[in-house]
N, C-alpha and C positions, 0 to 999 in steps of 0.2 A: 510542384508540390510533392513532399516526398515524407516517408515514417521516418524520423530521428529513431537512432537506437544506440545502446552503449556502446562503448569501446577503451581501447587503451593505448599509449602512447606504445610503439612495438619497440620491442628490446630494452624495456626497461618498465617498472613495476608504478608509473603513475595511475594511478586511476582515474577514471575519466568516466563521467556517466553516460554522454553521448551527443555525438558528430559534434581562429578567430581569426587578416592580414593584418599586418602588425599592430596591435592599438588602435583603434579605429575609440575619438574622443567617447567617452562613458553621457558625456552629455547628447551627444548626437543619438544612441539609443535610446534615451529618454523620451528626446523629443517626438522618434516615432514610435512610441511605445503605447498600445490603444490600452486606454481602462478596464481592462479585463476582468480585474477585478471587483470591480463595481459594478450594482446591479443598475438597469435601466434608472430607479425613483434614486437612487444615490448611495442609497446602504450598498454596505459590504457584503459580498455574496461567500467571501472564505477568509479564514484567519486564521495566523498561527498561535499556537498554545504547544505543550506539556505534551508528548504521542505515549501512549502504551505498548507501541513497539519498538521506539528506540529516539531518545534525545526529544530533536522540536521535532511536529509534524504540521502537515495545512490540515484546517476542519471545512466543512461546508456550513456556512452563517443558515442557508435556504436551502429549500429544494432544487438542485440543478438538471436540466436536462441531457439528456447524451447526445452529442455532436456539440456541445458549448465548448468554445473556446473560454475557459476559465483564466489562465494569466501568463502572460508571456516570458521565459525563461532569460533571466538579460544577466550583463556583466559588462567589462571589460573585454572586449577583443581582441586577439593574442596569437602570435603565432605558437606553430607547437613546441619549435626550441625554447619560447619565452616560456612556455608551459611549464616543460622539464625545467627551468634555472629555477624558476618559484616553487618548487615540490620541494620536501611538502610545505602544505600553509603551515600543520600543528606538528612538528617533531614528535610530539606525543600520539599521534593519529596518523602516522605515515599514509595507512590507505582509508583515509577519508579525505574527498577535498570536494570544491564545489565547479570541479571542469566538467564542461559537457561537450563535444565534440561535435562540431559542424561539419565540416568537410576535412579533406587530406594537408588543408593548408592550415585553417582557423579549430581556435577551440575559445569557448566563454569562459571567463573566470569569474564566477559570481561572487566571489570571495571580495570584490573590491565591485562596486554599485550594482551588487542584486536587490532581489526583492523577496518575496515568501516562498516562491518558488522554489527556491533554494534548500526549503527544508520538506521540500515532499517526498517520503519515504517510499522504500522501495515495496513490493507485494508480486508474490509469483502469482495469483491470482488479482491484477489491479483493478478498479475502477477508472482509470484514465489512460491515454495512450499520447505520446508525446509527436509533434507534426512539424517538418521544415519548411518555412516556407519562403522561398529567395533569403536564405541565409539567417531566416528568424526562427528560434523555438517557440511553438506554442502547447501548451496542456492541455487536452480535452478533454470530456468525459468520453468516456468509453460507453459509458448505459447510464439511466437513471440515477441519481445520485441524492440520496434524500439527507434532510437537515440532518447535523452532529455527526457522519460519518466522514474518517480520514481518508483523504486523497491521496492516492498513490499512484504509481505508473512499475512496470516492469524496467531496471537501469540492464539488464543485460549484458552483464561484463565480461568480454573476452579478452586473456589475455594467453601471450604468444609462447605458452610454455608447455606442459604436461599434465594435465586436470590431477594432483595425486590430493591425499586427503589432508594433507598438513594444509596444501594449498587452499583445497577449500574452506577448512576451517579458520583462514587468514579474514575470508570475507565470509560470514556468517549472516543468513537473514533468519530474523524472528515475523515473518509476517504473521505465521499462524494458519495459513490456508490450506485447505485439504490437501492441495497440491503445490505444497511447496516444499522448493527443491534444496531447502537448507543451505543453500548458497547463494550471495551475490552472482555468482559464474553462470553463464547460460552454456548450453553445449555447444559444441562448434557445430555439429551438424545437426543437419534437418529441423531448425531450431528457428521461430522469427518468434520478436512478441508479439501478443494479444492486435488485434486489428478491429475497425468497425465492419462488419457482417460476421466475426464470427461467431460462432454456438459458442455462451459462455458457459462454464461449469455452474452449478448447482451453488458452490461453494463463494463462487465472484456475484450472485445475485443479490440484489438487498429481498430483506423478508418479504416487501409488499408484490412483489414477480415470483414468489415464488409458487409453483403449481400445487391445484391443489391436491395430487398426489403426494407431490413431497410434504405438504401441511400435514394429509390425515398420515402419512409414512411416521412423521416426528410424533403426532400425538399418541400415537402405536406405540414407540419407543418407549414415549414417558410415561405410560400406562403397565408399561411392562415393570420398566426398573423401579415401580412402585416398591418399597420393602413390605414385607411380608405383614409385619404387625399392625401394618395401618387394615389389614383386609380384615386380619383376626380381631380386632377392637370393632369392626364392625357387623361380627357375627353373632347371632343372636346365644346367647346363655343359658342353657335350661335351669330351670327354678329349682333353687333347692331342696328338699323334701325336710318335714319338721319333724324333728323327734318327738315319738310318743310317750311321755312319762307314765308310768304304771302310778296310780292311787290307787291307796289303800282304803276301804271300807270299813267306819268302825260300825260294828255289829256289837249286840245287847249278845 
């Protein structure tokens, strides 16, 4: 068993989100393919919709645990010259495609019998973490994963050229995370993604984990950027004083 992580075809610009011998039948994946997606009683535990950070994305239907194996990343099996002849799928999306790279031989093409998988967006802070296991991809959670939140994974794209900025803004991520590194690209060095044991950031927890220093930290916050005139509308008035008219006395 091993971490899948991104990669790219070397000496040429495919991308590939990470680690197929030639065609191996799309049926034959199917059939070992366990329900991952489905909960124990039958319901669907994730589905895809609409993302707010970019095209489709997967959601969580329930609450999922971290360490679940959530749904197995499948395709077409491929070698990697059959890889490069099929780039890109969309002429219009040169570096978007749905390869994920297996080892130095095989690469998946989801592009031809995937599944949901295929649209789970990228996040420099993710909740899931992608796992090989004899030649399978599978999605897990990384931590707790409560209902209505998008699943994501870190794709970690390296590719064999010179990080310059035109480059990176070829692959741009919008995840939004404290710590995102505003590109698909990871660094080449001293770089792995996200693992199970490690210290997540503050910013990859869901609200219900989060300490409750960092709770009373925020309610501080918002107490603060209060504006000013809600404090003054509630400061008391002093009362206006009444003018005293002079009357006149008629006298005899």
């Amino acid at each position: 068993m091993s971490h899948a992580c991104a990669s790219t075809i070397h000496g040429s610009r495919v991308y590939v989100r990470v680690r197929a011998r030639a065609c191996v039948p799309i049926q034959v994946i199917r059939e070992n393919m366990p329900r991952t997606a489905l909960a124990p009683s039958g319901g669907r535990r994730i589905q895809t919709r609409r993302s707010g950070v970019h095209g489709k994305g997967v959601f969580a239907v329930q609450d999922l645990a971290e360490g679940e194996v959530l749904v197995e990343y499948v395709g077409e099996i491929v070698s990697w010259q059959e890889a490069q002849d099929r780039h890109p799928h969309d002429p219009s999306q040169p570096n978007h495609t749905f390869y994920f790279h297996v080892d130095e031989d095989r690469v998946i093409d989801a592009n031809y019998g995937g599944n949901s998988s295929r649209w789970i967006n990228h996040s420099c802070a993710p909740n899931c973490y992608t796992d090989e296991r004899d030649g399978r991809i599978f999605i897990v959670a990384l931590r707790n994963i409560a209902a209505g939140e998008e699943l994501s994974y870190d794709y970690g794209l390296i590719i064999d050229e010179p990080y310059t900025r035109k480059l990176k803004a070829e692959y741009p991520c919008w995840c939004g995370a404290a710590t995102c590194r505003g590109t698909l690209l990871a660094p080449k060095r001293g770089w792995r993604p996200p693992m199970p044991g490690d210290a997540l950031p503050a910013s990859a927890k869901p609200a219900s984990e989060q300490s409750e220093k960092t709770k009373r930290a925020k309610k501080q916050q918002v107490k603060a950027e209060k504006p000013l005139e809600k404090h003054l509308e509630k400061a008391p008035q002093k009362p206006k004083k009444k003018s005293r008219k002079s009357s006149t006395k008629a006298g005899a």
